[in-house]
C-alpha positions in Angstrom: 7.8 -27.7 -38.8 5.4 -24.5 -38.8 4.4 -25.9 -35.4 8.1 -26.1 -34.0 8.7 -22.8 -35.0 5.2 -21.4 -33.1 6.3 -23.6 -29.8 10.4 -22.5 -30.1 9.0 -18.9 -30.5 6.8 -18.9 -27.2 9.4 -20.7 -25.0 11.3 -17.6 -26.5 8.6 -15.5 -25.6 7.9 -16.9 -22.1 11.5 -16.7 -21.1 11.7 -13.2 -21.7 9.0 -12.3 -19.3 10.9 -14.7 -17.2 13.7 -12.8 -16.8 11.8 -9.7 -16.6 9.8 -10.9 -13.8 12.7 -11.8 -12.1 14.5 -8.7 -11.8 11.3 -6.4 -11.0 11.1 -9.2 -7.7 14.4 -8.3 -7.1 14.1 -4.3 -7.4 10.8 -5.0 -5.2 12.7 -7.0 -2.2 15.4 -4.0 -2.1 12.2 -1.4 -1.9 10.8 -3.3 0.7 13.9 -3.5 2.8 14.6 0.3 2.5 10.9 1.2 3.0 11.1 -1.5 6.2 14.1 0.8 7.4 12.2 4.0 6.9 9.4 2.7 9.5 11.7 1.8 12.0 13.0 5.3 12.1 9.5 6.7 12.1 8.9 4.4 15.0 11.8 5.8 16.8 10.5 9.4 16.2 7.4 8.4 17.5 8.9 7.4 21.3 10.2 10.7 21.6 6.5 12.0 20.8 5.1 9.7 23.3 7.3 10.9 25.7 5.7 14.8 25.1 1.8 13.3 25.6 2.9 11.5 28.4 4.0 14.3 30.1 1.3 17.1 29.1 -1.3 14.9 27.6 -3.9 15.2 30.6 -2.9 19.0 31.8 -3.8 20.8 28.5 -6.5 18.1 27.5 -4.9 17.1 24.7 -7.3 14.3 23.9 -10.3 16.8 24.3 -12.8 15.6 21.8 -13.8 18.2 19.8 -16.9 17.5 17.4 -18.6 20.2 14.6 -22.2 20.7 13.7 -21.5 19.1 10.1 -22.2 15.5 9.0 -20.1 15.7 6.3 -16.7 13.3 6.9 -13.4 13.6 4.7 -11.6 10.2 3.9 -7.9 9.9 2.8 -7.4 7.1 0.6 -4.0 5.7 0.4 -3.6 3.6 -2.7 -1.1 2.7 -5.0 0.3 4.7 -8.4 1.2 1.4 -9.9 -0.2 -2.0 -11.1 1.4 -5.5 -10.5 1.0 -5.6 -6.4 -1.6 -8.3 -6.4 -5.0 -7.3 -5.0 -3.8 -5.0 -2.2 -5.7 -1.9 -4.1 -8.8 -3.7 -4.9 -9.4 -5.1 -1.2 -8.9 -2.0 0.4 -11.1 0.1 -2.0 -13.8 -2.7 -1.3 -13.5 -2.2 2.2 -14.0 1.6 1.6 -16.7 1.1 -0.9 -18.5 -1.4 1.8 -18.4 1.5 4.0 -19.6 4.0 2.2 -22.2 2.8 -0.6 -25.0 4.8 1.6 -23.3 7.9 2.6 -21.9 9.5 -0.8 -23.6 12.8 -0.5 -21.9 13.2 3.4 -18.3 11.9 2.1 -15.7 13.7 0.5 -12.3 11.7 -0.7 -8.9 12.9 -0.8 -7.2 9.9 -2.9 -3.3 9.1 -2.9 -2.3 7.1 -6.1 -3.9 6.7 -9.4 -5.4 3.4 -8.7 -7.3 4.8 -6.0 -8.5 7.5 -8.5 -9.5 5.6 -11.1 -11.9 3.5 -8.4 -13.6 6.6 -6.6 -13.9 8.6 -9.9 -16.2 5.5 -11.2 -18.3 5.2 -8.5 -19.3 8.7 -7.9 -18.2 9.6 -4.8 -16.9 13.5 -4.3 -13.1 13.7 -4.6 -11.7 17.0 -2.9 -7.8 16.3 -3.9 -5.4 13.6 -5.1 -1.9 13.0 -5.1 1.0 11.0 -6.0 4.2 10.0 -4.3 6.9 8.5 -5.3 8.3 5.1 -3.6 11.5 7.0 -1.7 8.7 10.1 -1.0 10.0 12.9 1.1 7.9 15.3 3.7 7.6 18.3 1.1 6.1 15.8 -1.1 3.2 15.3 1.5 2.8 19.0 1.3 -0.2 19.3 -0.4 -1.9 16.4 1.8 -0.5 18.6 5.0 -1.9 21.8 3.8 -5.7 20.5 3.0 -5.8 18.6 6.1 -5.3 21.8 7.9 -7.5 24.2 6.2 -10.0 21.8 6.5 -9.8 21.4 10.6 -9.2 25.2 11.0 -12.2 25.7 8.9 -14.1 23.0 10.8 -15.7 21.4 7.7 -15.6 18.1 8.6 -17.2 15.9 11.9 -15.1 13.2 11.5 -11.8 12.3 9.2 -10.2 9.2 8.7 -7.6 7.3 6.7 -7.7 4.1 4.5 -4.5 2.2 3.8 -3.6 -1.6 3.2 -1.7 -2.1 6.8 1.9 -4.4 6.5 1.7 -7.4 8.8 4.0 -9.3 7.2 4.9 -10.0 3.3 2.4 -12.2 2.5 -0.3 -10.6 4.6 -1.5 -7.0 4.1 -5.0 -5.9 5.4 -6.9 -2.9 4.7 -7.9 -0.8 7.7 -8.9 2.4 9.0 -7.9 5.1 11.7 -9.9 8.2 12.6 -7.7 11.3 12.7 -10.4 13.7 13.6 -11.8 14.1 16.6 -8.7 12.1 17.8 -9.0 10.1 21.2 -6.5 8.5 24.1 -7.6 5.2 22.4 -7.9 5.9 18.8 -4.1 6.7 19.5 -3.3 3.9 21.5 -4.5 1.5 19.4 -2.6 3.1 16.5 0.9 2.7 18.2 0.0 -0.6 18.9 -0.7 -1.7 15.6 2.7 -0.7 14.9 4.2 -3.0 16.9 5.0 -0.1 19.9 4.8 -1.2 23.2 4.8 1.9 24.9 3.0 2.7 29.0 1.9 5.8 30.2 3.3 6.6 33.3 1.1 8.4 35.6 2.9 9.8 38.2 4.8 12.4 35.5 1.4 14.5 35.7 2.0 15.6 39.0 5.6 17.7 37.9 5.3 20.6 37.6 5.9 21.5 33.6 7.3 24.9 31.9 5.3 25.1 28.5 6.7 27.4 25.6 5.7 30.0 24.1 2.4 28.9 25.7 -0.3 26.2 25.3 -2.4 27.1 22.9 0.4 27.0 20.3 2.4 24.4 21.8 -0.9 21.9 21.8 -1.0 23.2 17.8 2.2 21.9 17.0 1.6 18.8 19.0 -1.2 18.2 17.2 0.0 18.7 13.7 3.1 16.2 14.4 0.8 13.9 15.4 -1.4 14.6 12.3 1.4 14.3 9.9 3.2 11.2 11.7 -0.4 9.4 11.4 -0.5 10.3 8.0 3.2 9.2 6.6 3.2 6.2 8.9 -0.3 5.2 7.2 1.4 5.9 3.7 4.6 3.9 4.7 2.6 1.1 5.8 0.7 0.8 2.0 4.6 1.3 0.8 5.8 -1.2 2.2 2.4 -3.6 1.5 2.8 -2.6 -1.8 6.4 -3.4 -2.2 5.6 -6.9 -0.7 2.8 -7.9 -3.0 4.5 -7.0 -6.1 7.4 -9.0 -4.7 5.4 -11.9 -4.6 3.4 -11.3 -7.9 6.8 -11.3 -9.8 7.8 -14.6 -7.7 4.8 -16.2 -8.3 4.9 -15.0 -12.3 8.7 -16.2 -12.5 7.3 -19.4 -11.4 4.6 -19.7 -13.7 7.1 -19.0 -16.3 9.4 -21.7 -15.7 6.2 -24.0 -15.4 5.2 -23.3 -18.6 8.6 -23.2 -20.0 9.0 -26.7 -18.6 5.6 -27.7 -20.0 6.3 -26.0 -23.8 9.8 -27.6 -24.0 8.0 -31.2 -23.4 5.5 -30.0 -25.8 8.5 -29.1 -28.4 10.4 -32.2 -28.0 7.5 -34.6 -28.7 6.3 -32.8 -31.5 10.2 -33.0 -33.1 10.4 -36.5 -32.2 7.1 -37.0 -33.9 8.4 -34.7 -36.8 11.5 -37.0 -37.0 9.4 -40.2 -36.5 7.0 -39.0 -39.8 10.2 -38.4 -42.1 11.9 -41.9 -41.2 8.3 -43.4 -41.9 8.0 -41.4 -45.1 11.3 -42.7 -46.4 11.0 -46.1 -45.3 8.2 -46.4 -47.3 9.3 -44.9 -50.4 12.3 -47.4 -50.1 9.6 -50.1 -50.2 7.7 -48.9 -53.1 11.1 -48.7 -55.1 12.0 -52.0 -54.4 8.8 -53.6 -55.1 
């Protein structure tokens, strides 16, 4: 009976986590769409900054490259605060690691989200800054992230910066990449919009208008390239959102499954052994009936 009880208790047990896997799956699909929704208005935000290169990109030399005698490179790590998203967080910090195992002294990290942390704080490397967000983040939350990354251009302590984050192709496929956001090129940013799914073509012929710039270049080309800094940088974090959101969606759908397999499997387990509990007792009394009568 001791061994009903033990099987009744983890069926119990199992169905429990069950349940509780099946509401963080749900809570993870409603993230996902929300955080999907907030990338499509970034997207639409970043037209209207296409529009602005298109038209100015070539007469102010926007894509200029612009290099400093330093070797030292800064690497933004976007990572998750949270467990439970599969192995989004441990690819992508193997893909950093792979790339920088032999250049520790010339890297510094700036690491988003405590599992990130953790990972660079045990391997050695030099972290600068960390920071956590929140799953609905706002821009003032970025702040920080904003701040150092323009300190450390006007300072010109870096040769080359780039970001790290688990890209979102679709919600069972998130792969860890890469972007260089300093020196930025024509075709570093290209390639970035088109990663994102923006189909977007220069159009030539707008170069030869003649263009009214205000207050004058050298500022305007500053704010151009801090919106283009800090869209790179939330679209980056947006797309490791909404990878995360996606992995732990499918960790809890896989761990609700597993459940009801093993729920399934224990219940089989507890109805044999009760049938061979009842089996033992009609056995037991069957033969003490015979030794009475004989």
């Amino acid at each position: 009976m001791a061994n009903l009880k033990q099987i009744h208790n983890k069926i119990k047990s199992v169905s429990n986590l069950s349940k509780i896997t099946s509401a963080l799956e749900i809570v993870s699909t409603i993230k996902l769409q929300k955080t999907k929704d907030k990338s499509d208005a970034l997207k639409n935000y970043l037209l209207d900054l296409m529009m602005i290169l298109n038209s100015v990109g070539n007469k102010l030399d926007l894509f200029k490259p612009k290099e400093n005698e330093t070797k030292k490179t800064l690497n933004v790590i976007i990572s998750t605060d949270r467990g439970q998203c599969g192995s989004i967080n441990a690819k992508l910090l193997r893909f950093v690691n792979d790339e920088h195992k032999d250049t520790k002294e010339d890297s510094d990290f700036y690491v988003v989200g405590k599992k990130g942390l953790s990972y660079i704080s045990r391997g050695g490397y030099n972290v600068v800054g960390t920071l956590s967000i929140k799953d609905d983040f706002k821009d003032e939350d970025l702040l920080p992230l904003y701040d150092f990354l323009k300190i450390a251009l006007e300072k010109r302590e870096y040769k080359e910066i780039k970001i790290y984050f688990n890209f979102f192709k679709n919600s069972l496929t998130q792969i860890p990449t890469s972007i260089q956001l300093f020196p930025l090129s024509m075709d570093v940013f290209q390639r970035f919009v088109g990663d994102l799914g923006i189909e977007y073509k220069y159009n030539v012929n707008i170069w030869k208008k003649e263009l009214l710039i205000e207050p004058n270049p050298r500022e305007f080309l500053k704010e151009v390239y801090r919106q283009m800094r800090s869209y790179m940088v939330t679209a980056a974090i947006i797309q490791n959102k909404t990878g995360e959101h996606a992995a732990r969606m499918i960790a809890m759908k896989n761990a609700k499954d597993n459940s009801k397999s093993i729920i399934n499997s224990l219940t089989l387990s507890f109805n044999k052994a009760r049938q061979a509990s009842v089996t033992q007792e009609i056995s037991e009394i069957v033969s003490a009936k015979i030794a009475l009568e004989d």
